[in-house]
C-alpha positions as CSV (number, residue, x, y, z in Angstrom):
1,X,15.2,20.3,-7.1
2,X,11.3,19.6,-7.1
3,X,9.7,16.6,-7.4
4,X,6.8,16.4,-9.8
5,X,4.6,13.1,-9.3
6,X,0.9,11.9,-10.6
7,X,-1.0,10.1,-7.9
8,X,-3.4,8.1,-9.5
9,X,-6.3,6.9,-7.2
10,X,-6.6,2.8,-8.4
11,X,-10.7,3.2,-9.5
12,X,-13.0,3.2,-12.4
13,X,-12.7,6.1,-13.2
14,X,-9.4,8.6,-14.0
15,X,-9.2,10.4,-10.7
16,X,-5.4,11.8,-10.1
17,X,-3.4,14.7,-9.0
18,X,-0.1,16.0,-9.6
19,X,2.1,17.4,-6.3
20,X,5.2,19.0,-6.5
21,X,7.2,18.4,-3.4
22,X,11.0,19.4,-2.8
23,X,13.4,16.3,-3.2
24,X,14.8,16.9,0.3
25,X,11.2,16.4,1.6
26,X,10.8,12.8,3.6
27,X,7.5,10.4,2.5
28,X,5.9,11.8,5.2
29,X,5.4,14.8,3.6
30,X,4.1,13.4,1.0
31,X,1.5,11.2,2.1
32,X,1.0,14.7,4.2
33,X,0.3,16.3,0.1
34,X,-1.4,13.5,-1.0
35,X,-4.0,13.1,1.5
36,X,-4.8,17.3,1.7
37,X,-4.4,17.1,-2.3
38,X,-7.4,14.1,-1.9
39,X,-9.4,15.9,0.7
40,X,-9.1,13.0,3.6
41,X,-8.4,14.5,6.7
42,X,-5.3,13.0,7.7
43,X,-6.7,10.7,10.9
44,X,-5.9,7.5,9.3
45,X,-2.8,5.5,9.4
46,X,-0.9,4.9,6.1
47,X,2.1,3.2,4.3
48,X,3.9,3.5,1.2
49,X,5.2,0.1,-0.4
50,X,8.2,-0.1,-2.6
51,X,7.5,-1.8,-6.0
52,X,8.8,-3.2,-9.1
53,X,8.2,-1.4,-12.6
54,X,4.9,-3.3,-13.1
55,X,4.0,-2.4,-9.9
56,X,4.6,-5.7,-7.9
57,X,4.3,-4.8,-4.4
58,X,8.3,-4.9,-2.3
59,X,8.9,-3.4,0.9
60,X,6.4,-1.7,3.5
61,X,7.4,1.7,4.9
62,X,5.0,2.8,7.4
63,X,3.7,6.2,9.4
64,X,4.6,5.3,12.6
65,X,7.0,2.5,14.0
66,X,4.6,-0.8,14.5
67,X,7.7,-2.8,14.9
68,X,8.5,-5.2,18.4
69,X,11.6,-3.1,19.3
70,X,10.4,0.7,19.3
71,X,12.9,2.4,16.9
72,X,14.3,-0.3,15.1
73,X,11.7,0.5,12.4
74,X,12.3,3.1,9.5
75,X,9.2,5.5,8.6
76,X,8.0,7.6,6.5
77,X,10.0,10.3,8.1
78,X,13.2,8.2,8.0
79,X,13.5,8.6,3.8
80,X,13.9,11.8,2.0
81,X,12.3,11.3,-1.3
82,X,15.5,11.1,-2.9
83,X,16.7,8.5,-0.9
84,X,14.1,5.9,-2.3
85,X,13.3,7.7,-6.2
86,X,15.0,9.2,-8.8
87,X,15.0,8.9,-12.7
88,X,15.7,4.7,-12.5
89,X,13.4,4.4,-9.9
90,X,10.2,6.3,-10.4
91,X,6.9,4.2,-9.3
92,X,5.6,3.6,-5.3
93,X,2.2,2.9,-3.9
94,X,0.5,4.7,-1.1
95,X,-2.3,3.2,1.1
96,X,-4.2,5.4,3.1
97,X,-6.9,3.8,5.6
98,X,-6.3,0.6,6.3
99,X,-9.7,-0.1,6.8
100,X,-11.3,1.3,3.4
101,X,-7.4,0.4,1.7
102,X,-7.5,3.7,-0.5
103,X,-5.1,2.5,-2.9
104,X,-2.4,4.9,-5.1
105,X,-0.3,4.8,-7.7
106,X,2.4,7.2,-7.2
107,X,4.9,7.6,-10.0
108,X,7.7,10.1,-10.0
109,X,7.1,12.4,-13.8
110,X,9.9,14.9,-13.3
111,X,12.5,16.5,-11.7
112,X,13.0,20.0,-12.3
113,X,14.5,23.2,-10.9
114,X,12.6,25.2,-8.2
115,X,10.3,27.8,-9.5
116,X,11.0,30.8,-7.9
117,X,8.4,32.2,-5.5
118,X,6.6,28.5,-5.2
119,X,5.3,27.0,-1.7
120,X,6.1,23.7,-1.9
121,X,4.2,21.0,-1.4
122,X,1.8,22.0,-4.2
123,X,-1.1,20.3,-5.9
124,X,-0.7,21.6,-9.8
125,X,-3.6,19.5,-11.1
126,X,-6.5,17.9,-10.1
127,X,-8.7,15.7,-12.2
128,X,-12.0,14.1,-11.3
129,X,-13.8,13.4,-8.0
130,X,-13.5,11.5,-5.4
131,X,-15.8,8.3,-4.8
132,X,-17.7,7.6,-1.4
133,X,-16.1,4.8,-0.2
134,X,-12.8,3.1,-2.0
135,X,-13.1,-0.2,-4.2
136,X,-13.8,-3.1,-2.8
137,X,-11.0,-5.6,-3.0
138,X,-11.3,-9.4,-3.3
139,X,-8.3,-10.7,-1.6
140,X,-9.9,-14.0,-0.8
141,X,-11.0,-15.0,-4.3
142,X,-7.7,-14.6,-5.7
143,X,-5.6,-16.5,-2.4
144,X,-8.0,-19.3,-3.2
145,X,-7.5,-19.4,-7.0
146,X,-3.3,-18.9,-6.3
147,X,-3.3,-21.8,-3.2
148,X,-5.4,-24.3,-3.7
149,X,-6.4,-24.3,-7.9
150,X,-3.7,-26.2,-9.0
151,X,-4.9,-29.1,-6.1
152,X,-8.0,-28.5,-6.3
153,X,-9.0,-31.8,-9.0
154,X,-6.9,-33.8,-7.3
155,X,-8.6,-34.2,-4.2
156,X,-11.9,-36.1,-4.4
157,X,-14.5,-37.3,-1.7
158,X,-12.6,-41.0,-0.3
159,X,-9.2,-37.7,0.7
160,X,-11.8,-35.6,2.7
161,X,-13.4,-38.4,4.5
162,X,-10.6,-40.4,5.2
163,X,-10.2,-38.6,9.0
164,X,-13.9,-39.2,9.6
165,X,-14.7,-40.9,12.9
166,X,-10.7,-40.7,13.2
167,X,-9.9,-40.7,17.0
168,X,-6.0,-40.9,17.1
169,X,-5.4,-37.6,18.2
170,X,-7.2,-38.5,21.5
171,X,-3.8,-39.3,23.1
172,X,-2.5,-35.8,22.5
173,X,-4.6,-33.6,25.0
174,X,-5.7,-31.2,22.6
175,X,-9.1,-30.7,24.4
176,X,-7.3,-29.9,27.5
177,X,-5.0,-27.4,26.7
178,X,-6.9,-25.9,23.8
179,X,-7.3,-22.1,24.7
């Protein structure tokens, strides 16, 4: 069977492309697909992310194995696309560059038979072009508004001063040992 998905670039504008892959194919070659079918070069390191059907980020599965005990790790190349989607289960991210965080939406559109003759992986559509650089996030903004907003008008001036000129933690020997 082939897998038929739209990978949707998260920007502005509507930039996406549709790969069909063979089900038996691991995640590895598809983040192979989707970064020739987006013109990177394939230097960087990526991950795909399980998610939810509103696209609520779940479980990390990297490229390569960046866990403490080499090969206790699954990767990309550990999951055959059917292992991880099917009809129920049809959404996953992809993030390429961990630097620039080029961010995908990858949703599974059909499953169909082979067409006879076909190379597969195959980009079938392409539509729009790719930006310079990716969209700048704003992690920080958003921690701050999800830690500390619903605290925030409690503290006032008398909570932040109140360790001011404080010297009880003198007897612990933080200067000492600080490294």
């Amino acid at each position: 069977m082939v897998y038929k998905f739209r990978v949707i670039l998260d920007a502005e504008e509507d930039i996406f492309r549709d790969i069909a892959i063979l089900e038996e194919d691991t995640l590895e070659d598809l983040h192979n697909a989707i970064f020739n079918a987006f013109g990177f070069d394939g230097s960087e390191v990526a991950s795909f992310y399980t998610c939810d059907e509103t696209w609520n980020q779940e479980d990390e599965i990297p490229l390569f194995d960046t866990g403490d005990v080499p090969g206790e790790m699954r990767t990309m190349n550990d999951y055959p696309l059917s292992s991880i989607l099917d009809k129920q289960n049809t959404k996953i991210i992809y993030v390429y560059d961990f630097i620039s965080m080029w961010t995908f939406l990858v949703e599974l559109a059909a499953i169909e038979e082979e067409a006879v003759g076909a190379i597969y992986p195959e980009t079938l559509f392409s539509h729009g072009e790719m930006p310079d650089k990716a969209i700048e996030k704003n992690f920080e903004a958003d921690m701050h508004d999800d830690i500390y907003g619903e605290f925030e008008d409690d503290l006032d001036e008398d909570d932040l001063d109140m360790f001011e000129g404080d010297d009880s933690f003198e007897d612990y020997g933080f200067e000492e040992n600080w490294n």
